[in-house]
C-alpha positions in Angstrom: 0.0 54.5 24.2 -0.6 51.9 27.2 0.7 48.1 26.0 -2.7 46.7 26.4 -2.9 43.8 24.2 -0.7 41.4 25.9 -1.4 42.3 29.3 -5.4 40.7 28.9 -4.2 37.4 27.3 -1.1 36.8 29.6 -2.6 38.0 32.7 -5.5 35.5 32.0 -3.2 32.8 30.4 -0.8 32.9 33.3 -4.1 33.0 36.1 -5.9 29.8 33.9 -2.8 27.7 33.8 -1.6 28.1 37.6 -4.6 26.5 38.6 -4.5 23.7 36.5 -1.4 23.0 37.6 -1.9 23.4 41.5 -5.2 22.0 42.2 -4.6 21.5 45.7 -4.5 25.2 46.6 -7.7 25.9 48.9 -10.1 27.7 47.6 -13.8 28.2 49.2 -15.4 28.8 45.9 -14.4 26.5 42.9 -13.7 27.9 39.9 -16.3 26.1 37.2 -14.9 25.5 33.8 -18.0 25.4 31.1 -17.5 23.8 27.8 -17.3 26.3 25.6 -19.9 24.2 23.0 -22.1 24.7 25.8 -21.1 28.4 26.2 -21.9 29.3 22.3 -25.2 27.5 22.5 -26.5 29.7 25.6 -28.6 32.6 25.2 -27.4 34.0 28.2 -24.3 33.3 30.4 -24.7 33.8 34.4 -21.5 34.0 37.0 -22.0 34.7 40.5 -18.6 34.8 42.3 -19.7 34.5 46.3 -16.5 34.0 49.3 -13.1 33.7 49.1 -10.1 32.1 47.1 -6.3 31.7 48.4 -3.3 31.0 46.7 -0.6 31.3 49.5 2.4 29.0 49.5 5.5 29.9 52.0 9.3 28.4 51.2 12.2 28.9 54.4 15.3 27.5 53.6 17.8 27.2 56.3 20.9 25.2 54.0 20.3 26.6 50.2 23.5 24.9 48.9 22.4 22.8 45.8 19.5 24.6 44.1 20.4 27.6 42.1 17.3 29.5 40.9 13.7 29.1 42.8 10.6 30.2 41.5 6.9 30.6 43.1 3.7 31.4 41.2 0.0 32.2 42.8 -2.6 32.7 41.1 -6.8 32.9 41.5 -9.0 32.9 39.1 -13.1 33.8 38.9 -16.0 34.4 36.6 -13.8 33.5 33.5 -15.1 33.3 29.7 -13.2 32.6 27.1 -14.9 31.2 23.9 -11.6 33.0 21.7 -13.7 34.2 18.2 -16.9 32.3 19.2 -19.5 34.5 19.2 -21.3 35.6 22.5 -25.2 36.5 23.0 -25.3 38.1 26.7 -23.1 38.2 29.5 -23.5 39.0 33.8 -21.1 38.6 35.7 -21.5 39.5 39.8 -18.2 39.8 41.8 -18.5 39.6 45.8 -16.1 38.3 48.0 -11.9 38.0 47.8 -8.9 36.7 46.1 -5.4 36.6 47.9 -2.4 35.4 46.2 0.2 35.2 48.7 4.4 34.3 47.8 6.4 34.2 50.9 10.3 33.1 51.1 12.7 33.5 54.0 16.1 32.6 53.4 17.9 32.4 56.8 21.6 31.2 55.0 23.6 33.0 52.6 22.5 31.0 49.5 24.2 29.6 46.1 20.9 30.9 44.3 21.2 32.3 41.2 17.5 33.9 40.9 14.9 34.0 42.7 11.4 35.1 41.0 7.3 35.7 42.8 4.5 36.2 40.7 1.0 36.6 42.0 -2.3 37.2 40.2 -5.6 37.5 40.4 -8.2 37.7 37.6 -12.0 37.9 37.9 -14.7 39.1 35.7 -12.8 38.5 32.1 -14.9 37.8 28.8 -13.3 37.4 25.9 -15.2 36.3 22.6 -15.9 36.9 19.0 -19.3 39.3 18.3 -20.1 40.0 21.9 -23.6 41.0 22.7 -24.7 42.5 26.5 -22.1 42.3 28.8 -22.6 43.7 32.5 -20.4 43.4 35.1 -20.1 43.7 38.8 -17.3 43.9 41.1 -19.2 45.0 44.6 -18.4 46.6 47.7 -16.1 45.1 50.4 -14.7 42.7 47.4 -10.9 42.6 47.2 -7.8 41.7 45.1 -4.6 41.1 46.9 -1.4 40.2 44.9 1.6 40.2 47.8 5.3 38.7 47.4 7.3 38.8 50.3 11.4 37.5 50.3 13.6 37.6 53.5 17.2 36.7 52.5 20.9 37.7 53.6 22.4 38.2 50.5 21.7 39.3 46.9 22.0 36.2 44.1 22.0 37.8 40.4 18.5 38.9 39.8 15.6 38.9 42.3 11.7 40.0 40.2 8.4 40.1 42.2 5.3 41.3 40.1 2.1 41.0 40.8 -1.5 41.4 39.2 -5.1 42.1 39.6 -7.9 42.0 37.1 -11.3 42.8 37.5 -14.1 43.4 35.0 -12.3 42.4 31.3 -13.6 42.2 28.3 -11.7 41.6 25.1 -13.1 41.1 21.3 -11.4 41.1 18.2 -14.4 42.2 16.7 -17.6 43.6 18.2 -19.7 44.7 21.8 -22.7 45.9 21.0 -23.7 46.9 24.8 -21.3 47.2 28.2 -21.9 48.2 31.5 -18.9 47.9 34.3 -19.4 48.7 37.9 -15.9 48.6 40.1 -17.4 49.9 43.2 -16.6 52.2 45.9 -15.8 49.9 49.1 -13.7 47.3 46.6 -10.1 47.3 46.4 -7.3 46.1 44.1 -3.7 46.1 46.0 -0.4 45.2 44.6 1.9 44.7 47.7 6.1 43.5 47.0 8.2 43.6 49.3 12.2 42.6 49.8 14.1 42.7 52.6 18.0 42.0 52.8 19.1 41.5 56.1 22.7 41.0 55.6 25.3 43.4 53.6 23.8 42.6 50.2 25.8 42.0 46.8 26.1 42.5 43.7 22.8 41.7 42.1 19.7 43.6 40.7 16.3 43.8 41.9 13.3 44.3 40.2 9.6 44.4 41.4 6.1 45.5 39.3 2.9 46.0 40.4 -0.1 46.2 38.0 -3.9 47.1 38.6 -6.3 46.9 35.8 -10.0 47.4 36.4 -12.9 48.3 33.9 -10.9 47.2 30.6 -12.5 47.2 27.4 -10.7 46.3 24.0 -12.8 45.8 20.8 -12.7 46.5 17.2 -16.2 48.4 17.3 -17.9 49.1 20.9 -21.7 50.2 20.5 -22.5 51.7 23.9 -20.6 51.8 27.2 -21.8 52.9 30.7 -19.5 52.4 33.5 -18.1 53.9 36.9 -15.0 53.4 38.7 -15.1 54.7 42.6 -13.0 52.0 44.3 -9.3 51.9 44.9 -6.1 50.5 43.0 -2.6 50.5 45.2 0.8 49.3 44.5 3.8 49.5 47.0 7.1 48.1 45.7 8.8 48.5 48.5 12.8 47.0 49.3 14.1 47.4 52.9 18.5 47.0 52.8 20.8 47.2 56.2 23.2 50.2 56.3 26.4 49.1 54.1 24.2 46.6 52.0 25.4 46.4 48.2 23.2 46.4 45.1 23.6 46.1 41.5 20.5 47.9 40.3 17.0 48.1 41.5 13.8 49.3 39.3 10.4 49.6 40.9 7.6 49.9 38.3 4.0 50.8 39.7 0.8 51.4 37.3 -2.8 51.8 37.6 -5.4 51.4 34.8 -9.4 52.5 35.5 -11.6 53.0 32.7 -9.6 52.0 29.4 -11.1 51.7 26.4 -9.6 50.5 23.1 -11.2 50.2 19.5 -11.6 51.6 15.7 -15.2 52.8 16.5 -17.3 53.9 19.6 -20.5 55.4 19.3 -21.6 56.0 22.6 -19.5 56.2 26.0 -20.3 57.7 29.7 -17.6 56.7 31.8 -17.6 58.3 35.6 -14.4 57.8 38.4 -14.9 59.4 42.0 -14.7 58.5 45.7 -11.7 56.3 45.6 -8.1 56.2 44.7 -4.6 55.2 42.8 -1.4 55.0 44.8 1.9 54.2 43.7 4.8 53.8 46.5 8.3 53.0 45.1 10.6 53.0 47.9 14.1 51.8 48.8 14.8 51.9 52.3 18.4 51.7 54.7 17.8 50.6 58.0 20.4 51.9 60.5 20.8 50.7 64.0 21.2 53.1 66.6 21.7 52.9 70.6 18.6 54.4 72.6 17.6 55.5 75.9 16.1 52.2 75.8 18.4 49.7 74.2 19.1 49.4 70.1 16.9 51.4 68.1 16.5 51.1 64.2 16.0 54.5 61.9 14.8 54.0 58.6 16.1 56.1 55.7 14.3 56.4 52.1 17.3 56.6 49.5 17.0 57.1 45.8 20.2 56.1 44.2 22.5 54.8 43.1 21.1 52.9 40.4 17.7 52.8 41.6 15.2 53.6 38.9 11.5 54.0 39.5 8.7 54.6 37.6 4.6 55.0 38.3 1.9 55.6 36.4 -1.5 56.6 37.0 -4.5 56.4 34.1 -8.1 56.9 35.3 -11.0 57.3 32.0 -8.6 56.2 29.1 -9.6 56.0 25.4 -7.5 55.3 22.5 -9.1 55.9 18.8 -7.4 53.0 16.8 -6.5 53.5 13.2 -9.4 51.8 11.2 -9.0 49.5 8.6 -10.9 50.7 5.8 -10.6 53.7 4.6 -12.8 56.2 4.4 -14.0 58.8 7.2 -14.7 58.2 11.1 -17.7 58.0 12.5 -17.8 60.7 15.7 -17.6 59.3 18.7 -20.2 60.9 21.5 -18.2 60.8 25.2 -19.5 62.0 28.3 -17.1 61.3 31.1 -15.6 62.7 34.5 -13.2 62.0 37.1 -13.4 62.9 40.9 -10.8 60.9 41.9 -7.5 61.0 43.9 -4.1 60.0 42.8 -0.7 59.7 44.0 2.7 58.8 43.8 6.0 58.5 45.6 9.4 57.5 44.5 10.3 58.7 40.9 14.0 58.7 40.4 15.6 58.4 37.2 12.3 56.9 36.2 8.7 58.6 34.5 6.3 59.5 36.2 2.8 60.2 34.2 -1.3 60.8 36.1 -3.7 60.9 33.5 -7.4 61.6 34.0 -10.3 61.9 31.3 -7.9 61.4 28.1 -8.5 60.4 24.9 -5.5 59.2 22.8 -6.2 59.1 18.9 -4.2 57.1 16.5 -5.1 58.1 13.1 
């Protein structure tokens, strides 16, 4: 069973709060806020995302001597809905253009931190209502969603965490859609990219980094009708780049991938299709050992899976999970048509699970 039901609401709560609080960041295309009176009135809500947001903040630090933890958050956010149980009549939402959320330290001192923490999101395309009517959305070709944390220090403090997020085409209801269709094309991308490097001889702390993609979610009580395709791509590289002789306390790498999930009581009619594009998961540690050349110093890079290194990818492509009903009583059937043409991969699973799941359905009753 995939943890879906706080991934939606923090992923979302976490985007819609960032900007609030950083209003400054530039961003070519503002994100409009409608009152939700004004949303539960309408007969039909429109959202055209067009060009590009970017959350991108960079911290150097040449005398760290004082502060003892440091934390930076980026976030973007598009095409949002969110009326809670307030019912909903119809729905488009049209997704073309990008969102970068960009964290980027360099330490160049040995540092009294404590912690260091990156967390980058984007979310675009997210409804989530009471009794939910038509809902279409679009996330078209050449869009992207590009969730990057990058730290450069010379020493390891207690615990360094980099996740990042992307979110595209949501929709969450606590009670009813009566008709869905998603469309995560083939040229569009999601990409999850952490990345660590320790230039000195390390220490004694732990390192953690996770990468999440989640496109073409659905999670309802009852879902009438769903047509939807999935051909673009979703990559994560947790990557963590140490000198040779650098210590470590622990690292974990965690890398997953979610395409066509659907969760609820009762379906009565899905066609879900995946093909053309791909999921990639790349957990890797890597030792950098300098060597003398022909032609001066040269560096050779070593993948290494332990000691304590624990890493773990997932890969789930046309998901459904049955939920247990509430009343009692038989189940209605549920009519499926779905396939999967697509490509998936992963490297770097050490002490850690491993799982690629294609055209599954998971029932919990």
């Amino acid at each position: 069973m995939i943890p879906m039901s706080w991934r939606y609401r923090v992923s979302l709560a976490v985007t819609c709060a960032v900007l609030v609080a950083w209003p400054g960041l530039p961003v070519a295309e503002p994100l409009a806020l409608i009152p939700t009176q004004e949303l539960v009135r309408s007969a039909q809500i429109v959202q055209s995302f067009e060009g590009q947001q970017d959350a991108s903040q960079l911290l150097g630090w040449s005398n760290v001597s004082i502060a003892k933890s440091a934390r930076q958050t980026a976030a973007n956010a598009g095409n949002i809905i969110d009326v809670s149980d307030r019912p909903l009549d119809s729905v488009r939402q049209d997704f073309e253009g990008q969102q970068f959320s960009v964290n980027d330290i360099i330490l160049n001192a040995v540092s009294a931190l404590e912690t260091i923490e990156q967390e980058a999101s984007n979310t675009g395309n997210a409804v989530v209502g009471g009794d939910i009517g038509n809902v279409e959305q679009y996330f078209a070709d050449g869009s992207v969603q590009h969730a990057k944390n990058n730290l450069v220090l010379p020493d390891l403090p207690g615990t360094l965490r980099q996740s990042g997020t992307n979110t595209m085409n949501l929709v969450y209801s606590e009670q009813s859609v009566a008709l869905s269709s998603q469309n995560f094309t083939k040229q569009a991308e999601q990409r999850v990219d952490n990345h660590i490097d320790v230039t000195g001889a390390g220490g004694a702390g732990a390192i953690v980094q996770e990468g999440s993609n989640l496109g073409n979610i659905i999670v309802a009580r009852d879902v009438d009708e769903v047509i939807r395709d999935f051909s673009g791509d979703q990559i994560i590289n947790n990557v963590v780049r140490l000198e040779d002789g650098a210590r470590w306390g622990s690292i974990i790498q965690n890398g997953t991938n979610i395409a066509n999930y659907i969760e609820a009581e009762n379906i009565g009619y899905l066609e879900q299709t995946s093909s053309n594009g791909e999921q990639v998961v790349n957990n890797r540690v890597e030792v950098v050992t300098l060597k003398n050349g022909p032609d001066g110093t040269l560096k050779e890079i070593t993948q290494i899976t332990s000691p304590n290194i624990t890493q773990n990818s997932n890969n789930y492509v046309n998901m459904i999970v049955l939920k247990t009903t509430a009343e009692e009583g038989s189940s209605p059937a549920v009519d499926v048509v779905q396939s999967a043409e697509y490509s998936q991969s992963v490297q770097g699973a050490n002490s850690g699970a491993v799982s690629q799941t294609g055209n599954a359905v998971v029932i919990e009753r």
